[in-house]
Structures are given as structure tokens and as C-alpha cells.
N, CA, C and O atoms as a MOPAC input file, in Angstrom:
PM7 MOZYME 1SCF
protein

 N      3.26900 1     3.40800 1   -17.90000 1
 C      3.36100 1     4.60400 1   -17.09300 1
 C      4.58500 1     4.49300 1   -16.19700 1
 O      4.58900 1     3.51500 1   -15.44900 1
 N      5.54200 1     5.25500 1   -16.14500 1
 C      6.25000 1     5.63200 1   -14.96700 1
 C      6.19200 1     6.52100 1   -13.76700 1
 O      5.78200 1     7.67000 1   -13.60400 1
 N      6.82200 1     5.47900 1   -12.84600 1
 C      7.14600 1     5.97100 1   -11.25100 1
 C      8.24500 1     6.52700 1   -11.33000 1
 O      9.28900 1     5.90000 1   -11.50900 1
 N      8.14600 1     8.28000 1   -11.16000 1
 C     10.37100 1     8.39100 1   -10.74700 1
 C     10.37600 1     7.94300 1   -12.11500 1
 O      9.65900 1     8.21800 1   -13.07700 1
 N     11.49900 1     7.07900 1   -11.93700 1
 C     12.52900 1     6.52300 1   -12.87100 1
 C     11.91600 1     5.10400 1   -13.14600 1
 O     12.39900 1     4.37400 1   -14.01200 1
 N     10.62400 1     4.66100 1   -12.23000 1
 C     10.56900 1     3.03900 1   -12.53900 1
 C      9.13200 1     3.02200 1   -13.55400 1
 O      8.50900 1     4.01000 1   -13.94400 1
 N      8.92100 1     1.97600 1   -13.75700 1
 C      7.68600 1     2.19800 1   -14.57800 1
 C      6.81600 1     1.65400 1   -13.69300 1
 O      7.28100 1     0.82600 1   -12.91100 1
 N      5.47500 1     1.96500 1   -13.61700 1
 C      4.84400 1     1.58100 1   -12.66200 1
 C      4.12500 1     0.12200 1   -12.68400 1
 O      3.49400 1    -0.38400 1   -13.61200 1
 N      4.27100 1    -0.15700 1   -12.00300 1
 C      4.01700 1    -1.82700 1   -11.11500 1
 C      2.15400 1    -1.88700 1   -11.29500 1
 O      1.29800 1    -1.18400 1   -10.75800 1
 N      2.05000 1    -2.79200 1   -12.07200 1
 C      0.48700 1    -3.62700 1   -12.52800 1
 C      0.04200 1    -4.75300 1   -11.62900 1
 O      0.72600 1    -5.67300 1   -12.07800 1
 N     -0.73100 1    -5.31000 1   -10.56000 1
 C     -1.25800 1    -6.59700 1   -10.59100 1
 C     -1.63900 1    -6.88000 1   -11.75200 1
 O     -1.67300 1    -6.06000 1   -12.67000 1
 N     -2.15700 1    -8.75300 1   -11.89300 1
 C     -2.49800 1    -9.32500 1   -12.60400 1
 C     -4.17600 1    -8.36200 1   -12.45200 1
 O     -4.48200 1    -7.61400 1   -11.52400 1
 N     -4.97300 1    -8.68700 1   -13.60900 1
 C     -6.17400 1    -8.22900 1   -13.54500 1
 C     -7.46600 1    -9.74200 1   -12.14700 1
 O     -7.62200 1   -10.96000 1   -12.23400 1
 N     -7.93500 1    -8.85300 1   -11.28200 1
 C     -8.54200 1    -9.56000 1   -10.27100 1
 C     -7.51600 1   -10.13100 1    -9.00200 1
 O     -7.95600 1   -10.91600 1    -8.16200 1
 N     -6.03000 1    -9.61300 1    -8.97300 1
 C     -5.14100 1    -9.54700 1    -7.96700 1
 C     -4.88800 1    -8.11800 1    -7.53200 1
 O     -3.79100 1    -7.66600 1    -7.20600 1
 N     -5.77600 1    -7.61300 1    -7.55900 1
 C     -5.73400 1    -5.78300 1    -6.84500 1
 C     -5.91400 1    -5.83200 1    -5.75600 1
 O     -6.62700 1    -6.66500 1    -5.19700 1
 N     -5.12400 1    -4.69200 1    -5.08800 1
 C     -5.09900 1    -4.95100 1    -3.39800 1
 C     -6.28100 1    -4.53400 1    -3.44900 1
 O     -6.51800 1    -3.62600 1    -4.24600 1
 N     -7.48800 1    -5.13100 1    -2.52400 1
 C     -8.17900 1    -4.59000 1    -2.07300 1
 C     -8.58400 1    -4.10800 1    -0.78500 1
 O     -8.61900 1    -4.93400 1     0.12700 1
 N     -9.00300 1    -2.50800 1    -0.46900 1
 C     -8.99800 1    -2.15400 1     0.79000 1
 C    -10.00700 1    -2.17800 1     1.50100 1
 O    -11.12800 1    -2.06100 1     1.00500 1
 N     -9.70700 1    -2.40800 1     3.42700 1
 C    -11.58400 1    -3.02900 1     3.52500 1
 C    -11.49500 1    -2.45000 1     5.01000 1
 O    -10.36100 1    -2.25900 1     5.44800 1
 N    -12.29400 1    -2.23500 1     5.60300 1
 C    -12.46200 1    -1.83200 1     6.72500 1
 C    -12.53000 1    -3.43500 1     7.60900 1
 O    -12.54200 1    -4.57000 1     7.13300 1
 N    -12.56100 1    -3.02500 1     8.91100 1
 C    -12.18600 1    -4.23000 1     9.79700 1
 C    -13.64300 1    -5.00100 1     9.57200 1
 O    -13.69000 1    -6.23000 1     9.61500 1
 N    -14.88200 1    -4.16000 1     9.31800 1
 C    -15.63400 1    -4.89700 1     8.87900 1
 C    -16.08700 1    -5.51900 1     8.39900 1
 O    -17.17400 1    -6.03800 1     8.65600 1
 N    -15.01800 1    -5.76700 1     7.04500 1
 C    -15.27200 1    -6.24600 1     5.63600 1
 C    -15.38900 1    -5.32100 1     4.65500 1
 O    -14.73100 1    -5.36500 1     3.61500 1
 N    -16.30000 1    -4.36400 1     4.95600 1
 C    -16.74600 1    -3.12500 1     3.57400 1
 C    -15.43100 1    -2.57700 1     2.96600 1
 O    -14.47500 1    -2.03900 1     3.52500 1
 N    -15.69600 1    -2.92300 1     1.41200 1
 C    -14.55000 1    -2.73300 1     1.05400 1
 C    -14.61300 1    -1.02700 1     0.36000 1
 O    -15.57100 1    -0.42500 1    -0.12300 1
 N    -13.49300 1    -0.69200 1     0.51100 1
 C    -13.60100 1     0.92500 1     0.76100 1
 C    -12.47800 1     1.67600 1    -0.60200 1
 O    -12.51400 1     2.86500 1    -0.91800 1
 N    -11.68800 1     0.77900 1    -1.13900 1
 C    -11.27000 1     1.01100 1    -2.53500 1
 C    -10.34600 1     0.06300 1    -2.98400 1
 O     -9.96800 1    -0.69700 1    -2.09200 1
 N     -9.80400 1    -0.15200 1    -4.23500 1
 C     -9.20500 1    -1.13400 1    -4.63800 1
 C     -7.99400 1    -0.40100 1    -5.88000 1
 O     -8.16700 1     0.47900 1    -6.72300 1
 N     -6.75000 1    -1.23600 1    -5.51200 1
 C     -5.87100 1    -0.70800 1    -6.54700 1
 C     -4.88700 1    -1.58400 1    -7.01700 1
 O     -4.06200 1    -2.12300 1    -6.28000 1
 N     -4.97700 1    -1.79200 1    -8.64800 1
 C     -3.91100 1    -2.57300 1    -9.05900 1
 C     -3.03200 1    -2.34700 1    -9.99500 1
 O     -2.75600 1    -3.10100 1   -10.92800 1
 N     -2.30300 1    -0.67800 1    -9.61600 1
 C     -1.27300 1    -0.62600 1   -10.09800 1
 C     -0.96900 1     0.37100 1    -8.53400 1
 O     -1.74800 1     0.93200 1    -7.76400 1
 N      0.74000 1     0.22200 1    -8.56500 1
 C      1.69100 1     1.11300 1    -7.41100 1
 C      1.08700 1     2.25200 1    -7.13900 1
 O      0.87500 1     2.42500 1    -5.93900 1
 N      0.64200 1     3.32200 1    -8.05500 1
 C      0.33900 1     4.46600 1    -8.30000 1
 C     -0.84000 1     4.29100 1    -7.56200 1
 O     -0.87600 1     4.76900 1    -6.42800 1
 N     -1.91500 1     3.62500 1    -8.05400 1
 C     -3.18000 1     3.71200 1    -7.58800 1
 C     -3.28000 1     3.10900 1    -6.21400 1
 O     -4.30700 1     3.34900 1    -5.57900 1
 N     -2.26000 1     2.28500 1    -5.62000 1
 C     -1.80600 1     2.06900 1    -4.02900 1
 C     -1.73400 1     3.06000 1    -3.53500 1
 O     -2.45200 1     3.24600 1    -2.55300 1
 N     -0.88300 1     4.07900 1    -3.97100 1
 C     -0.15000 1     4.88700 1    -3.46500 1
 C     -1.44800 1     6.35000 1    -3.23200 1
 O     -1.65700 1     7.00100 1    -2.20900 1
 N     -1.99100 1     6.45000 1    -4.34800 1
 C     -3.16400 1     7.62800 1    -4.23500 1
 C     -4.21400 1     6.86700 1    -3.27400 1
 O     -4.57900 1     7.62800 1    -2.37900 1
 N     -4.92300 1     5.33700 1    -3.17800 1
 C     -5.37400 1     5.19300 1    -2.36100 1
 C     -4.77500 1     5.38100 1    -0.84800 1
 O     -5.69800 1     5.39100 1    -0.03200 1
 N     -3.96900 1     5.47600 1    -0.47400 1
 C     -2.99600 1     5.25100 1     0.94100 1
 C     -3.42100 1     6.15400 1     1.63200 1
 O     -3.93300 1     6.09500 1     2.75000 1
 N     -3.03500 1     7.81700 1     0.38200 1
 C     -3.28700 1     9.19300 1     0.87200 1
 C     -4.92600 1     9.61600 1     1.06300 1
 O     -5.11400 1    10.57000 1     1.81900 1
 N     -5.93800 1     9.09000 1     0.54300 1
 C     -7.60100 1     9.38300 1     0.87900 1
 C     -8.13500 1     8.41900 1     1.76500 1
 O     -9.04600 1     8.86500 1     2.46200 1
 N     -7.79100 1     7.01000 1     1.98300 1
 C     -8.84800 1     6.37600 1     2.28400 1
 C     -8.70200 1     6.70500 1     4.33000 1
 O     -7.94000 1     7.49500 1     4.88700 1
 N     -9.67800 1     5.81600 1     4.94200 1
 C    -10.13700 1     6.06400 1     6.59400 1
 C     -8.66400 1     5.13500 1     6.86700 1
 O     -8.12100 1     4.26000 1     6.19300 1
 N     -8.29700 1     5.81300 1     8.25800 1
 C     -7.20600 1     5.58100 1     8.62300 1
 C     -7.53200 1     3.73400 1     9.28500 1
 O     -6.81300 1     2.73600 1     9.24200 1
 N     -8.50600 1     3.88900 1     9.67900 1
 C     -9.40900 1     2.86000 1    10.02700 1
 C     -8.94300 1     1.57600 1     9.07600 1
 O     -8.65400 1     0.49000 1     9.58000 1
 N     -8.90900 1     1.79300 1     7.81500 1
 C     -8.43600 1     0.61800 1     6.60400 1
 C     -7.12700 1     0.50200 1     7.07000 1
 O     -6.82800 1    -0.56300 1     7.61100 1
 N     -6.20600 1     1.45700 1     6.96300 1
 C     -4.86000 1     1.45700 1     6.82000 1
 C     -4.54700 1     0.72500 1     7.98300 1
 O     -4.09700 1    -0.38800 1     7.71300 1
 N     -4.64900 1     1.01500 1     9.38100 1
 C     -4.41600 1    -0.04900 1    10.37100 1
 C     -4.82100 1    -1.15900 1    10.16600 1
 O     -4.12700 1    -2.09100 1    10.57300 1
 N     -5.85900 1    -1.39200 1     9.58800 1
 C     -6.37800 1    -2.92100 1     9.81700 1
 C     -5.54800 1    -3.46400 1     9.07100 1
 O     -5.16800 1    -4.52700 1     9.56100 1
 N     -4.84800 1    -3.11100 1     7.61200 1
 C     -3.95400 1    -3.95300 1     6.60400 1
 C     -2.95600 1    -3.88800 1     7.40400 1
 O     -2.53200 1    -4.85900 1     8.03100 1
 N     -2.45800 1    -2.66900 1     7.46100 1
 C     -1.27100 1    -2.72700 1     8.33400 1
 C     -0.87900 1    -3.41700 1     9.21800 1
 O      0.29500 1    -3.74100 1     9.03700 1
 N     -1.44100 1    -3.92400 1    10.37500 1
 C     -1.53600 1    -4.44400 1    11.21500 1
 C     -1.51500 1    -5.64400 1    10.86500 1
 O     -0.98900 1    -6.39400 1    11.68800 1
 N     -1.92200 1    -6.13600 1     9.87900 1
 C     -2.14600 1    -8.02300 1     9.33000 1
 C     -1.23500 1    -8.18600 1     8.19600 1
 O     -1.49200 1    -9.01600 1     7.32500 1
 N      0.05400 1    -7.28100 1     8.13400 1
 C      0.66400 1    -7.71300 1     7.03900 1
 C     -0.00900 1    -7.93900 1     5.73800 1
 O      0.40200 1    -8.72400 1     4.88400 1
 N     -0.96600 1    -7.27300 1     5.65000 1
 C     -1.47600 1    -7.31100 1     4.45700 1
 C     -0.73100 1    -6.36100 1     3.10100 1
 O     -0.46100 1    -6.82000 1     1.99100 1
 N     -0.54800 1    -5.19900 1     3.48300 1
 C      0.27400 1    -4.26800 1     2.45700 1
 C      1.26600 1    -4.89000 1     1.82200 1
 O      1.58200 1    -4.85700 1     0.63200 1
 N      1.95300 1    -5.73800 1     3.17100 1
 C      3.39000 1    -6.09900 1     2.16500 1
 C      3.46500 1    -7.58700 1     1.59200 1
 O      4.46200 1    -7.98800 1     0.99100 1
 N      2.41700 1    -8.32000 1     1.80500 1
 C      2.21600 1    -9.19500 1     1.37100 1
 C      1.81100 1    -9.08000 1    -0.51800 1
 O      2.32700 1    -9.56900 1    -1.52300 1
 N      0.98400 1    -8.43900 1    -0.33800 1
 C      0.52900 1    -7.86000 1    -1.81600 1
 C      1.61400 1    -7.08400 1    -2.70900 1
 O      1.45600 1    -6.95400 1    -3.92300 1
 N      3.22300 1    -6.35000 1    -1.71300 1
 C      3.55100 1    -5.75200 1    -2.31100 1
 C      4.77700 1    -6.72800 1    -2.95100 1
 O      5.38600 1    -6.50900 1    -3.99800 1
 N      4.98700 1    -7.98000 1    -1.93500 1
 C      5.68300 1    -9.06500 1    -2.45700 1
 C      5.26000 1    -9.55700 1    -3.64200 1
 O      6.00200 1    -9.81600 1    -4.59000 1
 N      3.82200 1    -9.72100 1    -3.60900 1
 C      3.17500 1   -10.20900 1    -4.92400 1
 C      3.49400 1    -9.82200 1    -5.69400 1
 O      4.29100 1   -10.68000 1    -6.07400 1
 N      3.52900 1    -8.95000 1    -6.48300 1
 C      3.65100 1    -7.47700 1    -7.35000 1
 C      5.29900 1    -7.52700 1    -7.21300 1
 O      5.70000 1    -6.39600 1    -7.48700 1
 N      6.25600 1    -8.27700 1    -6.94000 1
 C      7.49500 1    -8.18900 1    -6.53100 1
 C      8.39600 1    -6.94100 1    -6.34900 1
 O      9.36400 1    -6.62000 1    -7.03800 1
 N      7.93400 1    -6.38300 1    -5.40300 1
 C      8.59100 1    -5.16100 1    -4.55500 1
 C      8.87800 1    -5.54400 1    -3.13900 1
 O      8.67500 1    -4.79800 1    -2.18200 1
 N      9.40100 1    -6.84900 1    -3.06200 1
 C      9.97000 1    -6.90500 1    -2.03000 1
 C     10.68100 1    -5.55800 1    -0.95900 1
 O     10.23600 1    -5.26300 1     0.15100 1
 N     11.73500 1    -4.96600 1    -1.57200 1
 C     12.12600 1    -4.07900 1    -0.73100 1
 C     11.42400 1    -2.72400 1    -0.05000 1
 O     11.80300 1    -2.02900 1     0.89200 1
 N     10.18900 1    -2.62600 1    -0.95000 1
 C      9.20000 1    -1.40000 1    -0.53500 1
 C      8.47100 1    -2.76500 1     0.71100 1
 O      8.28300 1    -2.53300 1     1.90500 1
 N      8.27700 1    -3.64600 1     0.26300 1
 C      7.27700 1    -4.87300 1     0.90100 1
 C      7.91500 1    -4.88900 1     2.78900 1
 O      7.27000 1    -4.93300 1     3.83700 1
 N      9.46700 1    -4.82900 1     2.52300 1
 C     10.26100 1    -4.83900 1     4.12400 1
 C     10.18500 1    -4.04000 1     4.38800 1
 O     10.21000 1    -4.05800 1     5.61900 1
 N      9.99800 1    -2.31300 1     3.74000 1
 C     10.02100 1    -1.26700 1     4.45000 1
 C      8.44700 1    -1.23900 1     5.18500 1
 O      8.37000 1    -1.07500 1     6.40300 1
 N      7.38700 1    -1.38700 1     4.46800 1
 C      6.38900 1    -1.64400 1     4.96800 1
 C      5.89300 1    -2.43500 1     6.50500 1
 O      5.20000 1    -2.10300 1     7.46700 1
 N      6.60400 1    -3.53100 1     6.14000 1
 C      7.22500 1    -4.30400 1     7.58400 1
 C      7.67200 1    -3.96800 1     8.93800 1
 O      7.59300 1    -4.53400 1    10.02800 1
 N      8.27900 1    -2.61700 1     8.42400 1
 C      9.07900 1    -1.80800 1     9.59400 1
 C      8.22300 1    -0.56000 1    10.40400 1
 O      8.55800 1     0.21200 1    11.30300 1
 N      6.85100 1    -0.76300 1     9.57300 1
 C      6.35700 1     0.12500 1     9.98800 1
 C      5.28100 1    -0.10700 1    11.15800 1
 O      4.21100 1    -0.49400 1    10.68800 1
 N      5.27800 1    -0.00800 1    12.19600 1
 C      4.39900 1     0.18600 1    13.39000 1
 C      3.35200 1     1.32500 1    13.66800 1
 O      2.39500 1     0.97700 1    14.36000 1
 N      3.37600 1     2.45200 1    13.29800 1
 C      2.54900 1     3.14600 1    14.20300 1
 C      1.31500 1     3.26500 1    13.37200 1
 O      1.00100 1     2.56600 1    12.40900 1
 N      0.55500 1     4.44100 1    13.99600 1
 C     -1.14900 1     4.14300 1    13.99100 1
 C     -1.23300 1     5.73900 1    14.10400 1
 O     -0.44900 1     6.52700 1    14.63500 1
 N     -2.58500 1     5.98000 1    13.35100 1
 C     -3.16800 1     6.82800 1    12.96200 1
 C     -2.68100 1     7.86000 1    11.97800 1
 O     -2.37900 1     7.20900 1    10.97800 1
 N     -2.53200 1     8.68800 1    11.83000 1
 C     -2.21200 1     9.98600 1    11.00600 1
 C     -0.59800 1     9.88700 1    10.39800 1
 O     -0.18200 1    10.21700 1     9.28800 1
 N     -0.04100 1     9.44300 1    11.28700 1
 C      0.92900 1     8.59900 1    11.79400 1
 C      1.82100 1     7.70500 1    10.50400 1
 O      2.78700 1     7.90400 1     9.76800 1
 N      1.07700 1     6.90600 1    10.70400 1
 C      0.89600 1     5.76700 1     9.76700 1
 C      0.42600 1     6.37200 1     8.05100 1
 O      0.96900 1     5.94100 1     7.03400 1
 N     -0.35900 1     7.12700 1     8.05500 1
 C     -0.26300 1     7.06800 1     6.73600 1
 C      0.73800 1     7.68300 1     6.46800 1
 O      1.18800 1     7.34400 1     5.37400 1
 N      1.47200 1     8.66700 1     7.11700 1
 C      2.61400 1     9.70500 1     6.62900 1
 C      3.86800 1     8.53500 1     6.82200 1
 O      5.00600 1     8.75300 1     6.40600 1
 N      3.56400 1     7.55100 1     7.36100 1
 C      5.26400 1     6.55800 1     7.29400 1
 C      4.77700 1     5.52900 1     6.13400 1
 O      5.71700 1     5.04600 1     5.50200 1
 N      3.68000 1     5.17000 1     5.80000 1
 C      3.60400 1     4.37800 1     4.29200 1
 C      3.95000 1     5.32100 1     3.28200 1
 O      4.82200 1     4.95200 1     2.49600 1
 N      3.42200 1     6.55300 1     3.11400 1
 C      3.58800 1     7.30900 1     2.11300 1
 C      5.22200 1     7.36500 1     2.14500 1
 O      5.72700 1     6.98500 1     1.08800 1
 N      6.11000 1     7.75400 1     3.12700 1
 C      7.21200 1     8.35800 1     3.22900 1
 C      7.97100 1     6.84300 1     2.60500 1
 O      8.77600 1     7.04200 1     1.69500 1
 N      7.83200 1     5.84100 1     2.89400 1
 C      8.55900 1     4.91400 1     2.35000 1
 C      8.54300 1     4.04700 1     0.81300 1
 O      9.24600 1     3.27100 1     0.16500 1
 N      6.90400 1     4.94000 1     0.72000 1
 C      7.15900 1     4.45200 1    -0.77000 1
 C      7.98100 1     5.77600 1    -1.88700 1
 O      8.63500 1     5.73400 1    -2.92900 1
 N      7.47200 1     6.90800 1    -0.92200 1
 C      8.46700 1     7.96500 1    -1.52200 1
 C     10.02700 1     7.66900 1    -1.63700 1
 O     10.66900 1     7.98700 1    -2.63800 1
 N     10.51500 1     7.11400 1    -0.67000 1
 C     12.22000 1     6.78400 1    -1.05700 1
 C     11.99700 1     5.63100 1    -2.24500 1
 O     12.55600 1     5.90300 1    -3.30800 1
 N     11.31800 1     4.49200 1    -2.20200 1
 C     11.31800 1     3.48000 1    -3.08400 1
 C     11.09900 1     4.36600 1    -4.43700 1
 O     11.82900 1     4.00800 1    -5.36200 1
 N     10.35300 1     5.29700 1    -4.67800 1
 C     10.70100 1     5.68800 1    -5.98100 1
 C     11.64600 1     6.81600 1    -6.24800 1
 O     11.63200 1     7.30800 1    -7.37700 1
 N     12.46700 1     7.28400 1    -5.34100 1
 C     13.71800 1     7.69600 1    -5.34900 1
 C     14.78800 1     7.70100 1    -5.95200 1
 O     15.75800 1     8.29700 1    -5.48300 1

């Protein structure tokens, strides 16, 4: 499948990011770019800070070797509503 122009980015099978609330409950899981990317836009903003916040996004996105989406991720600070519109917006240039 292609992204844009790239083809889209697979984890290994049982290396899927998985998304979790600060509680643990895990709230969805995705292991291809695409399915990152559609999770980003539905899930509780509640998840997204907590990864966010622990370097978790770009750690996984290093994995998956997207380093440069992985630093833009890095750069990102803010919180709430916020935040999902600056993950989305930066993976939008990465497939640019």
C-alpha cells in the first residue's frame, strides 16, 4: 500500500504501537503508518498526551525507521486538541 508517494511503513507482526491510556487500558493498536495515522485522528486525547509526553510516538517511529517524522514528533509540545492537529500536521508534510 502507498503513502503519497511512499509505500506505507509495516511493524514487524507483535511490534505495533500500542495505544493506552495513563491507566494502562489499552485503547487501540497500529502496525502500519496509515493505521498510526487513522488512530491519532479518533482515539481520547487523554492517550495522545500520555505517549506524547513519554516519547513514546517517536520512539516506535524510530523503530519502523522514520526517523525524520520520529524528530518532528519530538518537536512537538502541546496538549489537547492541540496536539492532535500538530501530530497529524507533521505526519502530513512527511508524506509530502
Amino acid at each position: 500500500m502507498t503513502v503519497g508517494n511512499k509505500i506505507d511503513i509495516s511493524a514487524e507482526p507483535g511490534k505495533e504501537f500500542v495505544f493506552k491510556l495513563r491507566d494502562g487500558k489499552e485503547v487501540g493498536r497500529a502496525g502500519t503508518l496509515n493505521g498510526f495515522e487513522s488512530l491519532i485522528r479518533a482515539l481520547p486525547i487523554e492517550s495522545l498526551e500520555y505517549h506524547n509526553g513519554g516519547k513514546h510516538f517517536s520512539g516506535w517511529l524510530r523503530y519502523i525507521r522514520q526517523n525524520n517524522l520520529a524528530r518532528a514528533f519530538d518537536g512537538i509540545d502541546s496538549h489537547g486538541e492541540r496536539l492532535r492537529l500538530d501530530l497529524l500536521e507533521a505526519i502530513k508534510k512527511y508524506k509530502a
